[in-house]
MIPA-322273 format. One record per residue (C-alpha): residue in three letters; x, y, z; residue number from 1; chain. Coordinates in Angstrom, 1 decimal, always signed. Example, Ala and Ser with C-alpha at 12.3 -4.5 7.8 and 13.67 -1.06 7.14 Angstrom:
2
+------+--------+--------+--------+-----+-----+
! type !      x !      y !      z ! seq ! mol !
+------+--------+--------+--------+-----+-----+
!  ALA !  +12.3 !   -4.5 !   +7.8 !   1 !   A !
!  SER !  +13.7 !   -1.1 !   +7.1 !   2 !   A !
+------+--------+--------+--------+-----+-----+
This chain:
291
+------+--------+--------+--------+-----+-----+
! type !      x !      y !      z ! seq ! mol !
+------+--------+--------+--------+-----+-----+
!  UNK !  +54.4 !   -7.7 !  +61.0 !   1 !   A !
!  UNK !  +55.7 !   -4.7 !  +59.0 !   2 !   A !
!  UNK !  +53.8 !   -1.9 !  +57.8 !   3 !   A !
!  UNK !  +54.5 !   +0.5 !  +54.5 !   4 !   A !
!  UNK !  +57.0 !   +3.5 !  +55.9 !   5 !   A !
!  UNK !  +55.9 !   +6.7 !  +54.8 !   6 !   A !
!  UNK !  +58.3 !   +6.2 !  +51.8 !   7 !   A !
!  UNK !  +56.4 !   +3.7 !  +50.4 !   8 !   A !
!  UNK !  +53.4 !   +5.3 !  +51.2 !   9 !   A !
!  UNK !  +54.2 !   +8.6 !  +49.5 !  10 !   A !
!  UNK !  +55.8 !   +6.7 !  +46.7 !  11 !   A !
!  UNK !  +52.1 !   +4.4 !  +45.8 !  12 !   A !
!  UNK !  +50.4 !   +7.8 !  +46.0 !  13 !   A !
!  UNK !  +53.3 !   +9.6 !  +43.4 !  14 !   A !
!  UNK !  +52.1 !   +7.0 !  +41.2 !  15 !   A !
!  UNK !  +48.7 !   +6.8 !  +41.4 !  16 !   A !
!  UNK !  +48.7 !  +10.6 !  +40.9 !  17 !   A !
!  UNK !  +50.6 !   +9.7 !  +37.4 !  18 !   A !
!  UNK !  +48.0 !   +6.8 !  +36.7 !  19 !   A !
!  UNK !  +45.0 !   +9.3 !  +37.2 !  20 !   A !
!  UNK !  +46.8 !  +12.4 !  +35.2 !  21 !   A !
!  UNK !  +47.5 !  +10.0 !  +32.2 !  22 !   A !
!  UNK !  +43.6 !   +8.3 !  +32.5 !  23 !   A !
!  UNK !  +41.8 !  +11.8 !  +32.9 !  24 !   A !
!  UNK !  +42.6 !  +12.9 !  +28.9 !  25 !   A !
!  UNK !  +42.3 !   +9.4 !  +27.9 !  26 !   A !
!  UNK !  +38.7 !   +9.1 !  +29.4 !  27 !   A !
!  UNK !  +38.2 !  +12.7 !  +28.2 !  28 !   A !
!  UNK !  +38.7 !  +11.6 !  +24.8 !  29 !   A !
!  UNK !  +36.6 !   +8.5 !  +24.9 !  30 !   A !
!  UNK !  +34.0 !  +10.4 !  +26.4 !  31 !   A !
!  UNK !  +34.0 !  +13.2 !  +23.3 !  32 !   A !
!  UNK !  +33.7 !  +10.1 !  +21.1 !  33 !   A !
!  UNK !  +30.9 !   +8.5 !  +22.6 !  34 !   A !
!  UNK !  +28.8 !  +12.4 !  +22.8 !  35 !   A !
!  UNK !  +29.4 !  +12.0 !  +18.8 !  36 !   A !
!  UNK !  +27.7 !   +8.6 !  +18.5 !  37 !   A !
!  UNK !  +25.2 !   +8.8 !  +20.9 !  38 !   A !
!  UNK !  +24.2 !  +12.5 !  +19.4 !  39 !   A !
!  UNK !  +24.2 !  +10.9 !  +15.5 !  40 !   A !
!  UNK !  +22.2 !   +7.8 !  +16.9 !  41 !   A !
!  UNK !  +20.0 !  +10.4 !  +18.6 !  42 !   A !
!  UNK !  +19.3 !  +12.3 !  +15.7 !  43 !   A !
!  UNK !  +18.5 !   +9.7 !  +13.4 !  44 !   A !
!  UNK !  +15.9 !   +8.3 !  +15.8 !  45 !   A !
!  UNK !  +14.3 !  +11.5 !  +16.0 !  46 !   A !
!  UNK !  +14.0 !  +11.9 !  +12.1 !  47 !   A !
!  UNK !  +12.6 !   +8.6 !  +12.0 !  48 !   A !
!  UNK !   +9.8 !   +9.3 !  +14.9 !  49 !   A !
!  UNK !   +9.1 !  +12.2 !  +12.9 !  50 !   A !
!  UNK !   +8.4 !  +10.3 !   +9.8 !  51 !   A !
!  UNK !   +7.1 !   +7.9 !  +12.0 !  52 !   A !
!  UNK !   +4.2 !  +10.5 !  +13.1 !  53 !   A !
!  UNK !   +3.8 !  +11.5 !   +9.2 !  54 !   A !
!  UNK !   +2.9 !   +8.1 !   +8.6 !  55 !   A !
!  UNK !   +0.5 !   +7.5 !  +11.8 !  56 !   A !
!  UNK !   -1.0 !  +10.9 !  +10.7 !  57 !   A !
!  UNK !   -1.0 !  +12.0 !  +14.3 !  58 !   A !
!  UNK !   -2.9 !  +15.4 !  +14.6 !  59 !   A !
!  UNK !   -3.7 !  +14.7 !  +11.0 !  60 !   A !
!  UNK !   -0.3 !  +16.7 !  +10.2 !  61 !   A !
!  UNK !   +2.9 !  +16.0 !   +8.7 !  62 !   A !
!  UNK !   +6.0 !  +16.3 !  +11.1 !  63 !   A !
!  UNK !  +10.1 !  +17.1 !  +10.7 !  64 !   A !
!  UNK !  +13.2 !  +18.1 !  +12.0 !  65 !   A !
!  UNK !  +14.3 !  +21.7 !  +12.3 !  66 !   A !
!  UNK !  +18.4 !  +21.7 !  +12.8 !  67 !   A !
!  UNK !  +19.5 !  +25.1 !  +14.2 !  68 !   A !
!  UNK !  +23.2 !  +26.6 !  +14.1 !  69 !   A !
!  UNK !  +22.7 !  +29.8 !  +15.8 !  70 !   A !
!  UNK !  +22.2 !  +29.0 !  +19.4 !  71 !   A !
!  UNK !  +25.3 !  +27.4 !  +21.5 !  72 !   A !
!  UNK !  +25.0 !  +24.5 !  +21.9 !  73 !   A !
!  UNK !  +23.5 !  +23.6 !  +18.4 !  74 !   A !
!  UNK !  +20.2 !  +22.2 !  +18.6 !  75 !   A !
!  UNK !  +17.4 !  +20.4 !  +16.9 !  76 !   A !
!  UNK !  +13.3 !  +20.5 !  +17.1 !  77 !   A !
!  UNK !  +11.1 !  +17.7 !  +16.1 !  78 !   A !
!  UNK !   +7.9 !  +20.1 !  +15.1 !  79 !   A !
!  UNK !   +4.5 !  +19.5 !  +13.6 !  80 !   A !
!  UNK !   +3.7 !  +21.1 !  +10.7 !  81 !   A !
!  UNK !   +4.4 !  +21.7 !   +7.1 !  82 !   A !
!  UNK !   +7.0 !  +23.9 !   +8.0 !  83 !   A !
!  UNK !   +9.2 !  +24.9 !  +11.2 !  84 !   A !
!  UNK !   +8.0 !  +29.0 !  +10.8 !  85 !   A !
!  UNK !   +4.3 !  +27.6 !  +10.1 !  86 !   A !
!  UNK !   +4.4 !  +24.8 !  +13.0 !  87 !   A !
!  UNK !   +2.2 !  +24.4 !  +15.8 !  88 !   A !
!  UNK !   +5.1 !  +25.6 !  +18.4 !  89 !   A !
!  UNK !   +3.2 !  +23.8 !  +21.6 !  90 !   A !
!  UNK !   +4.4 !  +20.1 !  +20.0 !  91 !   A !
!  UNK !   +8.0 !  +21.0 !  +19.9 !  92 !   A !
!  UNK !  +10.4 !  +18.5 !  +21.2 !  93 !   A !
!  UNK !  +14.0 !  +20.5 !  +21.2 !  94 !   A !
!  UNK !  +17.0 !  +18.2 !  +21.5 !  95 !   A !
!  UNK !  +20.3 !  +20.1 !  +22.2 !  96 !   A !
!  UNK !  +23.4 !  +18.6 !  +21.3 !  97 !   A !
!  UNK !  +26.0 !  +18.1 !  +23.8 !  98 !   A !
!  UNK !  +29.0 !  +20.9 !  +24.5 !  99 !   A !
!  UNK !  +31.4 !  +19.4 !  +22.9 ! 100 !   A !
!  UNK !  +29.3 !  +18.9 !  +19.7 ! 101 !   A !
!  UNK !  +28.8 !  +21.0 !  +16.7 ! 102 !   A !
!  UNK !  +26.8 !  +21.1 !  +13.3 ! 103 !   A !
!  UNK !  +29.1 !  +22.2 !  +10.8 ! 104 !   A !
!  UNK !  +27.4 !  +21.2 !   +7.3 ! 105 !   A !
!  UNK !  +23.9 !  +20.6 !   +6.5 ! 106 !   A !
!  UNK !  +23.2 !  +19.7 !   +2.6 ! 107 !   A !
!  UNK !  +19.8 !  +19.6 !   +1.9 ! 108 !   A !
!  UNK !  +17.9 !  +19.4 !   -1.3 ! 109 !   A !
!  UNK !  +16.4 !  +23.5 !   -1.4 ! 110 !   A !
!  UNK !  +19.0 !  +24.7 !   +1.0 ! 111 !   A !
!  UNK !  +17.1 !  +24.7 !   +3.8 ! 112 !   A !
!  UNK !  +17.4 !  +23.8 !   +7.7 ! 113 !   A !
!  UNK !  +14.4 !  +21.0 !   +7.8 ! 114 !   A !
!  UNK !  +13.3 !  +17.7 !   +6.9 ! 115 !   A !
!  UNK !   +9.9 !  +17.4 !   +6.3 ! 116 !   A !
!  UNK !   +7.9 !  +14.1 !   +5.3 ! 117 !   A !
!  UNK !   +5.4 !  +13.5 !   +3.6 ! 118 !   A !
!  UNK !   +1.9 !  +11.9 !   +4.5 ! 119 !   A !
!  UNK !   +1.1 !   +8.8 !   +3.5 ! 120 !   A !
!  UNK !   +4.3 !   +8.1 !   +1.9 ! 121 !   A !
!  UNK !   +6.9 !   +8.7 !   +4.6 ! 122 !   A !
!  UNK !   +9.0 !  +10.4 !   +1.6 ! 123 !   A !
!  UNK !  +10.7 !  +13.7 !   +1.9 ! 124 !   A !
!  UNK !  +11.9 !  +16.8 !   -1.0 ! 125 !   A !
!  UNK !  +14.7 !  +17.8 !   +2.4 ! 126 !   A !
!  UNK !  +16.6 !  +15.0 !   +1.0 ! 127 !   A !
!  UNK !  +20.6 !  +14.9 !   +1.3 ! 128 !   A !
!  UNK !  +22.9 !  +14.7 !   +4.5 ! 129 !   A !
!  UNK !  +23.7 !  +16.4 !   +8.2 ! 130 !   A !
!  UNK !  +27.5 !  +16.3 !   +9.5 ! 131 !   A !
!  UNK !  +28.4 !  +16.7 !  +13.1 ! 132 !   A !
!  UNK !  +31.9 !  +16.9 !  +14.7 ! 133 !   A !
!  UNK !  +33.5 !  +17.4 !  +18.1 ! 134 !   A !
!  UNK !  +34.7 !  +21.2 !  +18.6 ! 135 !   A !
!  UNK !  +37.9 !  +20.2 !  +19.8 ! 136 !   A !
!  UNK !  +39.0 !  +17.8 !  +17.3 ! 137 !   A !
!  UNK !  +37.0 !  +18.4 !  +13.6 ! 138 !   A !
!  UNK !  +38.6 !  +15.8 !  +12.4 ! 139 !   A !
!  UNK !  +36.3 !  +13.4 !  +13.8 ! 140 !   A !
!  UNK !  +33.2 !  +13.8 !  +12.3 ! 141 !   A !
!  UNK !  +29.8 !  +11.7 !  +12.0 ! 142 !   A !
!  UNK !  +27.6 !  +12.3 !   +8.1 ! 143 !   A !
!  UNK !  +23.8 !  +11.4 !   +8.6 ! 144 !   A !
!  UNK !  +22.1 !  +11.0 !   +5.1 ! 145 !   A !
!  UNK !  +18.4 !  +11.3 !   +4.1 ! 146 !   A !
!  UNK !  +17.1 !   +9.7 !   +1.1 ! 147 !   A !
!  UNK !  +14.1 !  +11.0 !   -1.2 ! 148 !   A !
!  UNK !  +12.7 !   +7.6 !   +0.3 ! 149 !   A !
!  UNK !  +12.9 !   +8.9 !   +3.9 ! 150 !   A !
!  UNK !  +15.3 !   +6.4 !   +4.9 ! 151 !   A !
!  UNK !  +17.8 !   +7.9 !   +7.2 ! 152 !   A !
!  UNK !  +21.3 !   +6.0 !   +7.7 ! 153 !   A !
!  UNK !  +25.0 !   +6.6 !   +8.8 ! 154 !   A !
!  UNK !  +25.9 !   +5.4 !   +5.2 ! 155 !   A !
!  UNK !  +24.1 !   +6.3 !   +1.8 ! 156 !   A !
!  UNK !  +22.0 !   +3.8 !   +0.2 ! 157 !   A !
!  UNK !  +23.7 !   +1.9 !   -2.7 ! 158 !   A !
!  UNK !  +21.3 !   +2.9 !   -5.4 ! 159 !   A !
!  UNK !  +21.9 !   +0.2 !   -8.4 ! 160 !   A !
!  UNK !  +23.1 !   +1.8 !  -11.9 ! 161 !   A !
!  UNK !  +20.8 !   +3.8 !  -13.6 ! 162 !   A !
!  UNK !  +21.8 !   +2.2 !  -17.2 ! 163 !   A !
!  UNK !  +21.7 !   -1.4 !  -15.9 ! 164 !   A !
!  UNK !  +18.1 !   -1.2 !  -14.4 ! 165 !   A !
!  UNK !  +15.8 !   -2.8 !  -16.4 ! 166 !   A !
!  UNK !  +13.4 !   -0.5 !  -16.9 ! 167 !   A !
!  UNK !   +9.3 !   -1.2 !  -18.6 ! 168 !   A !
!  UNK !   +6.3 !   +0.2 !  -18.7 ! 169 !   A !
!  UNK !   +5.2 !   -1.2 !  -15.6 ! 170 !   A !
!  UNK !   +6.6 !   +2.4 !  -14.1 ! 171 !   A !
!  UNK !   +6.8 !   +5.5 !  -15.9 ! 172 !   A !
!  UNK !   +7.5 !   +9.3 !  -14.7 ! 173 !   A !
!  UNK !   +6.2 !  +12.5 !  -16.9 ! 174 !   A !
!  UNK !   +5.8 !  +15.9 !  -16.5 ! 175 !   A !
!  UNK !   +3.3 !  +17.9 !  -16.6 ! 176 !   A !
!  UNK !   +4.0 !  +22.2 !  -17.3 ! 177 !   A !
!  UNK !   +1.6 !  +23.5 !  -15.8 ! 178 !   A !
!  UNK !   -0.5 !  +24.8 !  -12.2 ! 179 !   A !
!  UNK !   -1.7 !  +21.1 !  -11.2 ! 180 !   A !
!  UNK !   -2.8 !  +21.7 !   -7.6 ! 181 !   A !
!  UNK !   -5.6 !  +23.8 !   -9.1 ! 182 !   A !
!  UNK !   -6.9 !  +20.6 !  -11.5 ! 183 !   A !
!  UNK !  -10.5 !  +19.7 !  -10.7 ! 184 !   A !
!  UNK !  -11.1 !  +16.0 !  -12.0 ! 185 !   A !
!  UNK !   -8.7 !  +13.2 !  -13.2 ! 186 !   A !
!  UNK !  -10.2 !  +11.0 !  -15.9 ! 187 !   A !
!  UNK !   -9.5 !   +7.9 !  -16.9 ! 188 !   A !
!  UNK !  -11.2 !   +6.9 !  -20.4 ! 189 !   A !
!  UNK !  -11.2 !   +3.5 !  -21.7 ! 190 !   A !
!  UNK !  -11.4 !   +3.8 !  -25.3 ! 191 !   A !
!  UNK !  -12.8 !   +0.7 !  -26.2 ! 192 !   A !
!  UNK !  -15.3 !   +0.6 !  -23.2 ! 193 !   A !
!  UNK !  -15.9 !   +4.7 !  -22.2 ! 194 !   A !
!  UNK !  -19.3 !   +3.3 !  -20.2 ! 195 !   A !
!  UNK !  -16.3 !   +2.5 !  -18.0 ! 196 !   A !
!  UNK !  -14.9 !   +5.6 !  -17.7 ! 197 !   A !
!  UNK !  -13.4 !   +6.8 !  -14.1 ! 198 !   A !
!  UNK !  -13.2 !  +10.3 !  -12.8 ! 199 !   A !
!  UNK !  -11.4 !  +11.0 !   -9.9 ! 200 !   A !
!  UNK !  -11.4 !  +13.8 !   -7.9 ! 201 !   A !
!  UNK !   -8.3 !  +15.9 !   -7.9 ! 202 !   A !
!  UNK !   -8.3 !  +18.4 !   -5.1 ! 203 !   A !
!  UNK !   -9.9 !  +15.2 !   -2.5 ! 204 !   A !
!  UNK !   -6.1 !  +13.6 !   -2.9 ! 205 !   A !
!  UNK !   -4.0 !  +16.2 !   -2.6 ! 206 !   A !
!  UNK !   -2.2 !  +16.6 !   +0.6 ! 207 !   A !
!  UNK !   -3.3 !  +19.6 !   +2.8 ! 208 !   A !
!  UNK !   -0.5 !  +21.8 !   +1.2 ! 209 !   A !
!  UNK !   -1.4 !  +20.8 !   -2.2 ! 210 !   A !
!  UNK !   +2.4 !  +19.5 !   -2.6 ! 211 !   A !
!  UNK !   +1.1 !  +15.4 !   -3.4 ! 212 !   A !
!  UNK !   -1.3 !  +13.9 !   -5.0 ! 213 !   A !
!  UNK !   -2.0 !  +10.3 !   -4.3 ! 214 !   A !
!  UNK !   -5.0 !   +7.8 !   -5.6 ! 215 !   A !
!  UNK !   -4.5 !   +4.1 !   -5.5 ! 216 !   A !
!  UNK !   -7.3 !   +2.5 !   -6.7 ! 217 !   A !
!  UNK !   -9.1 !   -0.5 !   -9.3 ! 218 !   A !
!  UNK !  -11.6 !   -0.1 !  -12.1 ! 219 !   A !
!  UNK !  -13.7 !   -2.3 !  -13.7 ! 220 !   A !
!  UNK !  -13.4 !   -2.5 !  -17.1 ! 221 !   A !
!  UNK !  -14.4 !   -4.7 !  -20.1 ! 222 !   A !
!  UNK !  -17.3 !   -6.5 !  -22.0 ! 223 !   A !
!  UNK !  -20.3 !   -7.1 !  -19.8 ! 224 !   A !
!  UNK !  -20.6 !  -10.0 !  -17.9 ! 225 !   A !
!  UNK !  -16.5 !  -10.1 !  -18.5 ! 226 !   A !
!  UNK !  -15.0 !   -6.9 !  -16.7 ! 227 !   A !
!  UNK !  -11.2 !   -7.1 !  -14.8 ! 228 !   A !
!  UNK !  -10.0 !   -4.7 !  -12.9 ! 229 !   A !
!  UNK !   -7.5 !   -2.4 !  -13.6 ! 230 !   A !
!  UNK !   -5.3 !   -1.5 !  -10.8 ! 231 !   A !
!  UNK !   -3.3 !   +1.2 !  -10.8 ! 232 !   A !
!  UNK !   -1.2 !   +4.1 !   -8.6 ! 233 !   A !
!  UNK !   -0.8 !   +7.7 !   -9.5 ! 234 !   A !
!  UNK !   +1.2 !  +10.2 !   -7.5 ! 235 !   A !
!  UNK !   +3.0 !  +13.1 !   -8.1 ! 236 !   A !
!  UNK !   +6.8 !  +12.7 !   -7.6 ! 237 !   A !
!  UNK !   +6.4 !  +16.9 !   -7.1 ! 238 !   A !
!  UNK !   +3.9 !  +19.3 !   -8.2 ! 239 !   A !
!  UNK !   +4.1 !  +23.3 !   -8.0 ! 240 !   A !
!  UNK !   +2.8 !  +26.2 !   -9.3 ! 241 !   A !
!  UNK !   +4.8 !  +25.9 !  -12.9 ! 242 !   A !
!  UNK !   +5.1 !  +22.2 !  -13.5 ! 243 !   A !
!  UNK !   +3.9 !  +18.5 !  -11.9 ! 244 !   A !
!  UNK !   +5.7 !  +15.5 !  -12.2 ! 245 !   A !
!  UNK !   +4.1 !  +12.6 !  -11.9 ! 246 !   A !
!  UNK !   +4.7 !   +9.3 !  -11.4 ! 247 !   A !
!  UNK !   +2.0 !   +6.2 !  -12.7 ! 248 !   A !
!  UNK !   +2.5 !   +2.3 !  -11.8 ! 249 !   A !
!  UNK !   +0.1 !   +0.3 !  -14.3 ! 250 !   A !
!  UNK !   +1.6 !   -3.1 !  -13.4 ! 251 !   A !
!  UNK !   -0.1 !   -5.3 !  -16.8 ! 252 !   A !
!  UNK !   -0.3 !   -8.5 !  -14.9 ! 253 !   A !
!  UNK !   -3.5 !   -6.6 !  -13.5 ! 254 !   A !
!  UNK !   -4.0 !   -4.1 !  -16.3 ! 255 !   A !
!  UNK !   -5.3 !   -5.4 !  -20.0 ! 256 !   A !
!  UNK !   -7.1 !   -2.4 !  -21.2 ! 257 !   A !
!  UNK !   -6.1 !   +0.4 !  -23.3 ! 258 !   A !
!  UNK !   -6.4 !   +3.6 !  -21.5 ! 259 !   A !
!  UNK !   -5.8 !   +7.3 !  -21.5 ! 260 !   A !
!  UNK !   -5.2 !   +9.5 !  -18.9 ! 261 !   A !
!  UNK !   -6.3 !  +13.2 !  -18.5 ! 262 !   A !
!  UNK !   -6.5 !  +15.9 !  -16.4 ! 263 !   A !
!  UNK !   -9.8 !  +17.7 !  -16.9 ! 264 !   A !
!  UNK !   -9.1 !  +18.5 !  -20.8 ! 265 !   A !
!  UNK !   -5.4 !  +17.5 !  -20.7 ! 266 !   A !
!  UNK !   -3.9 !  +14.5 !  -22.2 ! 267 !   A !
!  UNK !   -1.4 !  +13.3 !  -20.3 ! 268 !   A !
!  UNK !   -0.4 !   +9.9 !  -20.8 ! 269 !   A !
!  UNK !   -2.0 !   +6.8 !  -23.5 ! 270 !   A !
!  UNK !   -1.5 !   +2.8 !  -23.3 ! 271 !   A !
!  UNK !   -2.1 !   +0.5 !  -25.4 ! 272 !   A !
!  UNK !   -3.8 !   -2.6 !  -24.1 ! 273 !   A !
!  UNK !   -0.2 !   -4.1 !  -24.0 ! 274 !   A !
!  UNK !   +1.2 !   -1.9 !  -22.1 ! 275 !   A !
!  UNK !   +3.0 !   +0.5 !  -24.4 ! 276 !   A !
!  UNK !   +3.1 !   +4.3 !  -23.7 ! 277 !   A !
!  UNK !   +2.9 !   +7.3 !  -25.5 ! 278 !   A !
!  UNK !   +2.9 !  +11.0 !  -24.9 ! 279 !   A !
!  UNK !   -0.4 !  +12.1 !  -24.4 ! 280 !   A !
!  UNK !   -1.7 !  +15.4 !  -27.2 ! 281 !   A !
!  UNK !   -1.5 !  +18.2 !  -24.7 ! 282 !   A !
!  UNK !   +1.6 !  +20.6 !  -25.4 ! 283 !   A !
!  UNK !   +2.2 !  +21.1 !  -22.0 ! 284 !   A !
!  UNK !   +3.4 !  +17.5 !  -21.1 ! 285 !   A !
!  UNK !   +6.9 !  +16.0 !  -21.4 ! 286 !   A !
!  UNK !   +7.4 !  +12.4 !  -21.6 ! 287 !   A !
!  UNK !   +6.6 !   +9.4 !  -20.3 ! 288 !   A !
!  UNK !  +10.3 !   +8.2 !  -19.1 ! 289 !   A !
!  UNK !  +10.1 !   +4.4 !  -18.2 ! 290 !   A !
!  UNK !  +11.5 !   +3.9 !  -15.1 ! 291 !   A !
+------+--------+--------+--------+-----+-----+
């Protein structure tokens, strides 16, 4: 039995020193692209956990994402707080983004670095996207979007036409010019039944930041021996010091009452027992848009 001469021998390892030299850049390559999936995947997983967290009210605190561009490598930091300079530093999680991976464009809604969400909601104002790329070849890149919603994709939502929506009562945004997070008392005054008149408590629903207001509640109202409830949801869409929107879903297969809405000697907002709207008497308020 013949073995391999030395020719031979020499001549299998000539080519399996061409075989490696030719795999090495190719698995190179496919490693770059895999870093750039897995750290997209990764980053959408941890803004999720962080609105995740908002929801669960852990520490009774609302959470986000911190992205930072002036460290190599780039990094990110899941933080507690209402903001990254005001957070709780000890509940940082810092993700750093592999070598070969950079942030080069971060578009969010204020121009700022973070994505916060909001309690009870899961919504965020940090909306817009986050683009990543590999260093050594920026044409392959990787566009992570955040909506107003707090959903968080690879590819924006497909919001239907704004002129095609059908659009009623049922939902309807106005806004209010003035300093809301100092309000004292919500009222809602049924005109035809004021013994069933609600006040609700501003300052108890705002958020701890006085950014949101939320109340979802039902009210009795009617004849005695007759009363329905009226169910409604009022929030504020956003609410500074200068102006408030806000945002009220009086849905009228639970609603038959006419009401009007103020906030403590502000009209805001009147329906009819039908469900029509109009623009309540105070000067400072701009509206109602049915939505």
């Amino acid at each position: 039995m013949r073995g391999f001469t030395l020719v031979e021998i020499l001549v299998i390892i000539g080519i399996m020193v061409i075989l490696v030299a030719f795999a090495i850049p190719s698995y190179r390559f496919f490693q770059r692209e895999s870093d750039l999936n897995n750290s997209a995947e990764e980053i959408i997983n941890t803004l999720r956990l962080a609105q995740s967290k908002t929801l669960a009210s852990e520490g009774a605190s609302q959470y986000g994402v911190y992205f930072d561009q002036t460290i190599s490598p780039h990094q990110y930091t899941l933080f507690k707080g209402t903001g990254y300079t005001l957070r709780d530093s000890s509940f940082d999680e810092i993700h750093k983004l592999p070598e070969s991976i950079e942030i080069f464009a971060i578009n969010l809604n204020g121009g700022g670095s973070e994505v916060i969400f909001d309690r009870i909601l899961g919504t965020t104002s940090h909306f817009g996207s986050l683009s990543i790329r590999l260093k050594n070849d920026p044409g392959k890149t990787k566009n992570i979007y955040i909506e107003n919603s707090g959903q968080v994709d690879l590819l924006p939502s497909s919001a239907p036409s704004d002129t095609e929506r059908i659009k009623d009562s049922r939902h309807v945004h106005f806004t209010y010019n003035q300093d809301a997070a100092t309000a004292i008392t919500l009222h809602l005054i049924f005109s035809d039944y004021p013994a069933d008149n609600f006040d609700i408590d501003f300052q108890f629903y705002l958020n701890p930041g006085k950014t949101k207001f939320y109340w979802e509640g039902s009210v009795l109202a009617g004849p005695a021996g007759s009363k329905t409830e009226q169910k409604l949801i009022i929030q504020t869409h956003s609410l500074g010091i200068t102006s408030a929107q806000f945002s009220i879903h009086r849905d009228r297969r639970y609603n038959d009452k006419a009401l009007e809405i103020t906030l403590d000697d502000q009209n805001l907002i009147d329906y009819t027992a039908n469900g029509d709207t109009t623009q309540g008497s105070s000067i400072h308020v701009t509206g109602p848009q049915w939505q």
